[in-house]
N, C-alpha and C positions, 0 to 999 in steps of 0.2 A: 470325336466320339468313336469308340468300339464297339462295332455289335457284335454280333454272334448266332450259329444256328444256320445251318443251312442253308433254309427256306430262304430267312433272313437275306443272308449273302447273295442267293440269288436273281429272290427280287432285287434289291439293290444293284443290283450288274443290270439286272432286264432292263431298269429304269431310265437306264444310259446314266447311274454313278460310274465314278472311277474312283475307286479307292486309291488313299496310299497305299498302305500294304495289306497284302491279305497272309494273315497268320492261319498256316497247317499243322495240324498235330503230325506229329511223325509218325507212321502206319497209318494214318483215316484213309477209307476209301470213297471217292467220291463219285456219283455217278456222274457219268459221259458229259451229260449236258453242262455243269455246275465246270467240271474239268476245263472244258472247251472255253468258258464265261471267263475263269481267273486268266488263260493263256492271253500275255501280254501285258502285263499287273506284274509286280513286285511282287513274289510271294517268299514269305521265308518260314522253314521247316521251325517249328519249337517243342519240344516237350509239352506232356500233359500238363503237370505241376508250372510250366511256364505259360502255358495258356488259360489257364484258372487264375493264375495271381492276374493276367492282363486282363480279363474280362470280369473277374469279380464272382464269377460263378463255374461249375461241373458240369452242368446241363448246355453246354456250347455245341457238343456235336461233331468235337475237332476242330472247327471254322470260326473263324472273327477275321473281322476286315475293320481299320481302320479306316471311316471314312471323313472325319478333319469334321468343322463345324454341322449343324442340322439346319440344312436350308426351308427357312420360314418362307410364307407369302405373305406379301399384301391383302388386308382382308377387302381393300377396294376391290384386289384383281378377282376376288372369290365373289361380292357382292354382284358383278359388271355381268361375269359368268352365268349366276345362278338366272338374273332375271335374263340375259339374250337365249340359252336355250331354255327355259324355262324347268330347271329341275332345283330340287333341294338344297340344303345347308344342313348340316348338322351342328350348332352349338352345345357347348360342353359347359355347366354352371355348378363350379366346384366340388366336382368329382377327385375325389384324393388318391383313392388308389389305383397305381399303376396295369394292372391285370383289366381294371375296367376301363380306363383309359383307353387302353390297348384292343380289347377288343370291341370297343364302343367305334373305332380309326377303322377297325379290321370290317365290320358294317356299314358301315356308312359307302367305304371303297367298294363293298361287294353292291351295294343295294343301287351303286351309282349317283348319289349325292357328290357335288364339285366340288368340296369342299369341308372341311370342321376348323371351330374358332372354338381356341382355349384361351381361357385367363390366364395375366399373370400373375396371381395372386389366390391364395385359398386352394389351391389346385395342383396337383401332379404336371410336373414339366415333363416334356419330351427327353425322356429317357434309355437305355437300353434295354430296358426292362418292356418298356411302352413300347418301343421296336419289335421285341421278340414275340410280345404277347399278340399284337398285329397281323404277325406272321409277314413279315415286310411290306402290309398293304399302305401301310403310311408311308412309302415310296412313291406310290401310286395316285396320289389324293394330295393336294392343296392343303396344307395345316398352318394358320396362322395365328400369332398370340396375341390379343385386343379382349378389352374388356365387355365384358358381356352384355351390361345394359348398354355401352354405349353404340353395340353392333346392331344390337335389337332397334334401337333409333334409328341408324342410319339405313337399315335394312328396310324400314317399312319408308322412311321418307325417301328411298331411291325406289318406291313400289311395291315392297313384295310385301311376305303377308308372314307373322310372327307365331306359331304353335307350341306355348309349354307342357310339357308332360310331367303330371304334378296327379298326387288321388284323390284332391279335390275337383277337379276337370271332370268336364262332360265323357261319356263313355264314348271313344275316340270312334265306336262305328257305328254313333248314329248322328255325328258330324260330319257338313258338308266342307271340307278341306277346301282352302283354294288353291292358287299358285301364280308363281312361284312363293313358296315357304321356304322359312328355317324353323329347325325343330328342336328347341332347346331340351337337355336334358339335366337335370338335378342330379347331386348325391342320392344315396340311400339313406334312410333316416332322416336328413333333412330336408332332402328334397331342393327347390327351386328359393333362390333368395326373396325376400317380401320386396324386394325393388325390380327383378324379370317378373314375376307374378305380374304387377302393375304394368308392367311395357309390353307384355304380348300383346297379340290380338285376343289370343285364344288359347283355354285351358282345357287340356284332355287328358284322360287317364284311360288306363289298358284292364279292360274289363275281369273281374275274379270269379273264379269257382268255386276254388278251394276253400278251405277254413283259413290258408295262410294268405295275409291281406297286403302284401308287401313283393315285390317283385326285386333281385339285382339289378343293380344301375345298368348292366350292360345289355340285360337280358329284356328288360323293359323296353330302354332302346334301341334294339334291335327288332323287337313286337311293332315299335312305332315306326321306325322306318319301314321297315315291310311294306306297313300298310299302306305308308304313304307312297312311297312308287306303285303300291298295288290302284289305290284307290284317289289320291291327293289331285283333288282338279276336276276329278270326270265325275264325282258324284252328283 
């Protein structure tokens, strides 16, 4: 896989990857730190027009690094995690587009959840795309690919406790959250499949103002996790 993007590349170095190579645009300037990061890494100088055709896109920033496959986890080693220190999961239930993907990873790493489980199937794979939108925080974070209902089983029979966020759900802040949780989140539009509906524990939804009754998939999730580090447990 080649990503691209500064940030990207960055984290990725912070994370202790090693890329094969790191492709530089000819003239980019990079700041000190990102500089210091490639020195000792294969770097080789390319053209603009040659580093657009390797990464697929203009918006790179100058910087792509080849970093060879996308190292998945075990969702046992993510499950073992959440309940011994007792913090979050983030589940992903076929979310297709990459931008929410990406910044659904980029939340979950900031908010400190151990973890996100994507499907493989119906659902946006880990991409370069999903990388970039990130901002390299899915360097950062445990991502493993397992099927959704059947992590929600294993998840409450090794203890913990299952939260869908879906608009027919109770309004998420006048529920007593337990923990350890995982917090599945649906598409937009469709929402949560009729099969994680049935396997949660529990169904919430992110209370409205507006006239508009509908929140972004990412944007949603991101209100839920919040809350949940805010509040999940101690209510």
């Amino acid at each position: 896989m080649i990503v691209y993007g500064r940030r990207v590349v960055q984290e990725y170095l912070r994370s202790g990857g090693k890329p094969k190579v790191v492709y530089l645009q000819k003239g980019s300037k990079l700041n000190d730190g990102l500089y210091e990061l490639i020195t000792g890494y294969k770097v080789m100088l390319v053209s603009s027009r040659d580093l657009n055709r390797l990464t697929g896109v203009r918006d790179h920033q100058g910087i792509a690094a080849d970093i060879g496959e996308f190292h998945l986890k075990d969702r046992k080693e993510i499950i073992n995690t959440s309940l011994k220190v007792n913090k979050p999961v983030l589940v992903v239930d076929r979310v297709q587009d990459v931008r929410n993907l990406g910044a659904l990873i980029r939340s979950a790493e900031a908010f400190g959840f151990v973890g996100v489980v994507i499907p493989p199937r119906r659902a946006a794979p880990i991409t370069p795309a999903v990388v970039k939108t990130s901002a390299g925080a899915i360097f950062h974070i445990p991502v493993s690919v397992y099927n959704t209902a059947k992590f929600i089983s294993e998840y409450r029979k090794a203890g913990g406790y299952t939260v869908g966020l879906d608009m027919s759900g109770k309004d998420i802040t006048q529920v007593n959250l337990p923990s350890p949780l995982a917090l599945v989140v649906g598409s937009e539009g469709r929402g949560l499949s009729d099969l994680v509906r049935r396997r949660v524990n529990y169904l919430v939804s992110i209370p409205m103002f507006g006239r508009v009754q509908s929140l972004n998939a990412s944007v949603a999730g991101g209100i839920g996790m919040f809350w949940i580090r805010l509040f999940g447990g101690r209510m």
